[in-house]
C-alpha positions in Angstrom: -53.3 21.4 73.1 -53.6 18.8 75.5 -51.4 19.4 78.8 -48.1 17.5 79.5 -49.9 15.5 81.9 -52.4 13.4 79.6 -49.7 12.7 76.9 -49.4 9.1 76.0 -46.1 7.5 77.4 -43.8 5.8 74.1 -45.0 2.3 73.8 -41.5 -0.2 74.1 -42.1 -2.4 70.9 -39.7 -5.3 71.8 -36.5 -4.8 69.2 -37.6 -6.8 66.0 -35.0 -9.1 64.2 -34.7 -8.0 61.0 -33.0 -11.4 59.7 -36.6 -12.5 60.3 -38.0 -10.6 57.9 -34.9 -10.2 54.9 -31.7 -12.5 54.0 -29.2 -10.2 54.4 -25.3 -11.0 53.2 -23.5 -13.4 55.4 -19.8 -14.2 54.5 -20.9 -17.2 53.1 -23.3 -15.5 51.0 -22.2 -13.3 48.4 -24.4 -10.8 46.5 -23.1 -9.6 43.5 -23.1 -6.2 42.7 -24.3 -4.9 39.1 -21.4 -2.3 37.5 -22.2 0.6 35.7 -21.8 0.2 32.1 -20.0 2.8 30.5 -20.8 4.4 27.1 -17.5 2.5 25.6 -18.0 -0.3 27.1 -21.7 -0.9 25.6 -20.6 0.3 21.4 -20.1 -1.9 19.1 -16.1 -2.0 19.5 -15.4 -3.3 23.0 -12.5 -2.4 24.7 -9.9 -5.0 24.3 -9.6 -5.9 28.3 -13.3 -7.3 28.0 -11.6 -10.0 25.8 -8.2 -10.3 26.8 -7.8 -13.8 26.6 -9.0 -13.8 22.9 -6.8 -10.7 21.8 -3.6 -11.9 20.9 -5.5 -14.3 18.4 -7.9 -12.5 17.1 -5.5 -9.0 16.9 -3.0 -11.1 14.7 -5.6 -12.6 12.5 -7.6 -9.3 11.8 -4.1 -7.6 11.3 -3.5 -9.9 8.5 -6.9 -9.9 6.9 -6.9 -5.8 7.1 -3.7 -6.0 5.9 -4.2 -8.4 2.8 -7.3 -6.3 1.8 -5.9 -3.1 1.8 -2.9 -3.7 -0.2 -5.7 -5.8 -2.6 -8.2 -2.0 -2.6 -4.4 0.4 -3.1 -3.7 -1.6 -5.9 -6.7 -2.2 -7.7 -7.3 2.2 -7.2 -4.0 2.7 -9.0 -5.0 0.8 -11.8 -9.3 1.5 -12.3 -9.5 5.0 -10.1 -10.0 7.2 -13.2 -12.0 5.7 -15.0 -13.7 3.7 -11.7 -18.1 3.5 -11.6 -19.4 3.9 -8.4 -21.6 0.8 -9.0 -18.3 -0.7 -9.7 -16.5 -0.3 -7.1 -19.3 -0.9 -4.7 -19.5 -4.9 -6.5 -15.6 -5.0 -5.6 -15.8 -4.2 -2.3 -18.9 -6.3 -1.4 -16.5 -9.0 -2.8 -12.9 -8.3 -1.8 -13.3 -6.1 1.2 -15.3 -8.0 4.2 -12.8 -7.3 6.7 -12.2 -3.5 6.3 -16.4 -3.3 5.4 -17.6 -4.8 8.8 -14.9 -2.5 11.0 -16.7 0.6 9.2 -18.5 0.6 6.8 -17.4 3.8 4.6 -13.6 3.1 4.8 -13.2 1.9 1.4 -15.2 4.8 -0.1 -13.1 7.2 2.4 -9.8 6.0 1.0 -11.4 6.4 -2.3 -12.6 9.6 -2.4 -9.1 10.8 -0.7 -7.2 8.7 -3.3 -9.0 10.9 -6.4 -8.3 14.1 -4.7 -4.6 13.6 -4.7 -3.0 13.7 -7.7 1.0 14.2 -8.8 1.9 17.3 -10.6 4.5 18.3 -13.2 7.1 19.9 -10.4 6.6 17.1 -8.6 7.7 14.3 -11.2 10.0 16.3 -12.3 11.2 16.2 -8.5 10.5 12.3 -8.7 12.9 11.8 -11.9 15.7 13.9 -10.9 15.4 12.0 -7.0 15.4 8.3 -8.8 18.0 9.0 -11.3 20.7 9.9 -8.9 19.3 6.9 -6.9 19.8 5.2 -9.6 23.3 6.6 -10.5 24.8 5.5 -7.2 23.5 1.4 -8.0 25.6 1.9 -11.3 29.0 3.2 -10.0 31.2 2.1 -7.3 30.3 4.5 -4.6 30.4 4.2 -0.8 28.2 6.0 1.8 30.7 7.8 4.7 29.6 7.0 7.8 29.5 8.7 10.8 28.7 12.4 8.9 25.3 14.4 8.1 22.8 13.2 5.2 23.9 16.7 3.7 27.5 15.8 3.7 27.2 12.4 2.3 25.3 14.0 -0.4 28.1 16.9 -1.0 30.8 14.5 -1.1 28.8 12.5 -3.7 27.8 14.9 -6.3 31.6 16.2 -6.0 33.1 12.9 -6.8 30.5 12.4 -9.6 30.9 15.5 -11.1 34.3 15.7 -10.9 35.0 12.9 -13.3 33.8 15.0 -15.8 36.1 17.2 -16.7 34.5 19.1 -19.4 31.7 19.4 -17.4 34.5 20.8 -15.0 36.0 23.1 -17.0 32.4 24.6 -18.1 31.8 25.7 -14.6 34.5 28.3 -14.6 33.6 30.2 -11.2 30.2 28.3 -10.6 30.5 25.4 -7.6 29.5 21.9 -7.8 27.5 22.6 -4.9 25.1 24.3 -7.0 24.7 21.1 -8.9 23.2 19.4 -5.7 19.7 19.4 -6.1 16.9 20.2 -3.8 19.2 22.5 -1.6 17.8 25.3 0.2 20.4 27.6 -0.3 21.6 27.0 -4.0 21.6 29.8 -6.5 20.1 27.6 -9.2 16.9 26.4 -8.3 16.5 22.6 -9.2 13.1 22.9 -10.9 14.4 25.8 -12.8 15.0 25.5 -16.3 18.9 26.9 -16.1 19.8 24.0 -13.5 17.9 21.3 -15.7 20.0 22.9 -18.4 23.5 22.9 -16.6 22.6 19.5 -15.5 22.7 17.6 -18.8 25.7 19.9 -20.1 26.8 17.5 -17.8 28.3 14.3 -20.3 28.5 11.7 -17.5 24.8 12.5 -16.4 23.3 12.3 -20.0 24.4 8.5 -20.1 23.4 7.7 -17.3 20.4 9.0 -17.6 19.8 7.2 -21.1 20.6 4.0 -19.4 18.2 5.1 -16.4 15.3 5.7 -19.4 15.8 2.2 -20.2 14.7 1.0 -16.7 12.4 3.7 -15.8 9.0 1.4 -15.7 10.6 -1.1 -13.6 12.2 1.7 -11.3 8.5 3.2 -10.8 7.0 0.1 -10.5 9.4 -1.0 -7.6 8.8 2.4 -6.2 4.9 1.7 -6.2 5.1 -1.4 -4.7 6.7 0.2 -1.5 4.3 3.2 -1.8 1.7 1.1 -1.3 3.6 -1.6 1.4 3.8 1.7 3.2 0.4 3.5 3.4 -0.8 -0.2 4.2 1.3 0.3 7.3 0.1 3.7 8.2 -3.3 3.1 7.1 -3.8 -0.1 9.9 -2.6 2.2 12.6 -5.0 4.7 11.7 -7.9 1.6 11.9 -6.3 0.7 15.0 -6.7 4.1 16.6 -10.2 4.0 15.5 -8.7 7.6 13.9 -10.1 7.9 10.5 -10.3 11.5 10.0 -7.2 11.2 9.5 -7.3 9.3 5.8 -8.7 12.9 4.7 -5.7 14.8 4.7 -3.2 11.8 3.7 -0.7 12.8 0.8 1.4 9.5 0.4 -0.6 7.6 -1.7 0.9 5.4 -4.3 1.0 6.6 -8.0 -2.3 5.7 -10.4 -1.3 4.3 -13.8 -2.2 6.7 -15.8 0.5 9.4 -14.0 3.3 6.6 -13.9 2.4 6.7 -17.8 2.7 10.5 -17.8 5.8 11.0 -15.6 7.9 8.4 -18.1 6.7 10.8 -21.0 8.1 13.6 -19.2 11.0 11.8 -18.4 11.5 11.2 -22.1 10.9 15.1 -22.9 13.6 16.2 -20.3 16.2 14.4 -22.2 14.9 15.4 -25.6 14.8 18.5 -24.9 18.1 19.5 -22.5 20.2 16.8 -24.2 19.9 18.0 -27.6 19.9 21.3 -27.0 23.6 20.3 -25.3 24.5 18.6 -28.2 23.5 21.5 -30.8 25.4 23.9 -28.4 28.5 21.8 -29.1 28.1 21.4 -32.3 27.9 24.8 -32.9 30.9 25.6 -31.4 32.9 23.3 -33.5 31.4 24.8 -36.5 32.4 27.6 -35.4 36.1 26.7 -34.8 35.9 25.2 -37.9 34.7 28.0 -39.8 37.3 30.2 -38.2 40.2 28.0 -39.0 38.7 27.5 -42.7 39.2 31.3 -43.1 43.0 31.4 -41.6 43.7 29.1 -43.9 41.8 30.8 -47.4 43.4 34.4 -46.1 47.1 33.0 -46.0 46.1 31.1 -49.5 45.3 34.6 -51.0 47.9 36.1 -49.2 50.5 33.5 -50.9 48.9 34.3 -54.1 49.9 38.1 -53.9 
């Protein structure tokens, strides 16, 4: 190592002006900076603020055209789903379904699938006609809603002024409660899907006509009903597009009813007043035969007993 003394002293480079060199930013002179590019940003649905000034537009029209197709796939399912071809249905949506088939790709065939999977059983159309035909009953008769009390009271003071008219019905009660004629309640004795309420219920004289003039209307009732089924799962199904949350179509219930089950749930509507109606009307006719028969032999014993 050399000694202190022969070290070379620091050269002094005279200072260097960079500005020679490299055009740095002035305040006239702006760079701009690149931004990162977040995964969201670059898929294929852009956030909305990269458009904003196209989004009110565009939302309203895409609404519409999601809309307008969905109702168009909801109702051609309830009518072709059983009996629907894959290569089918593929033909109608490359035809009908542009809109819903460019925002992804398997949301026809998602709602499809779902749609088969959920289908209406006996409890619950016998749930269905019971529901409708007291819907029904209250269009018919002059009855108005209370306001300012519970759904559950409105409903108790219903079925107590409906029921009450009947006063055979009435008197055939003996220590039961009309409350036990509302249906659906938690707490009843008589369980409305059992066969003793469905029984008791068309003892009833008042409910059996109704519920023959009800029969009459019962296609266009359920064809009203289907129309809003499927106003409203249009409705829940654009949020769910909206929110970009489509796992959600796989555990949907409210679908609207397919044809063939509306066909089925008027049949049983049909065989609930064939066979609780009748059976009412044998049950009284038995017991006039019987006071018949009874007062036939008071009269034949004090016939003989003239005779002796």
């Amino acid at each position: 190592m050399l000694p202190l003394l022969y070290a070379p002293q620091y050269m002094n480079y005279p200072q260097l002006n960079l500005q020679q060199f490299y055009m740095l930013p002035t305040t006239t002179y702006a760079l701009q900076t690149p931004k990162k590019e977040t995964c969201d940003q670059a898929c294929q649905f852009p956030e909305p603020c990269l458009f904003e000034s196209q989004l009110p537009s565009n939302t309203v029209k895409f609404e519409e055209a999601a809309e307008k197709e969905l109702t168009i796939l909801l109702k051609y399912l309830s009518k072709h789903i059983s009996l629907l071809k894959d290569s089918v249905f593929d033909e109608f949506v490359l035809e009908n379904l542009k809109t819903l088939s460019s925002l992804q790709k398997d949301l026809p065939n998602m709602i499809k699938k779902r749609y088969i999977l959920v289908n209406k059983t006996k409890e619950e159309m016998t749930k269905f006609i019971i529901r409708r035909c007291f819907l029904f009953i209250k269009t018919q008769i002059d009855y108005e809603e209370k306001e300012g009390v519970s759904a559950e009271e409105r409903d108790r003071i219903f079925y107590h002024s409906f029921f009450s008219d009947d006063q055979e019905f009435m008197k055939s009660l003996q220590n039961e409660s009309i409350d036990d004629m509302i249906p659906f309640r938690k707490d009843s004795k008589v369980k409305t899907m059992n066969d003793n309420y469905l029984k008791r219920l068309f003892e009833s004289e008042r409910f059996s006509k109704y519920y023959a003039l009800f029969l009459n209307q019962f296609k266009e009732i359920c064809q009203n009903e289907n129309e809003e089924k499927i106003e409203n799962m249009t409705k829940q199904l654009i949020k769910i597009i909206m929110t970009r949350d489509y796992g959600k179509i796989k555990t949907y219930r409210r679908f609207p009813w397919k044809d063939h089950e509306l066909i089925k749930c008027e049949g049983r509507a049909k065989e609930l007043y064939t066979k609780y109606s009748n059976s009412h009307i044998k049950k009284t006719k038995n017991k006039y035969s019987s006071k018949c028969d009874s007062h036939t032999s008071d009269i034949l014993e004090k016939y003989s007993e003239s005779q002796n």
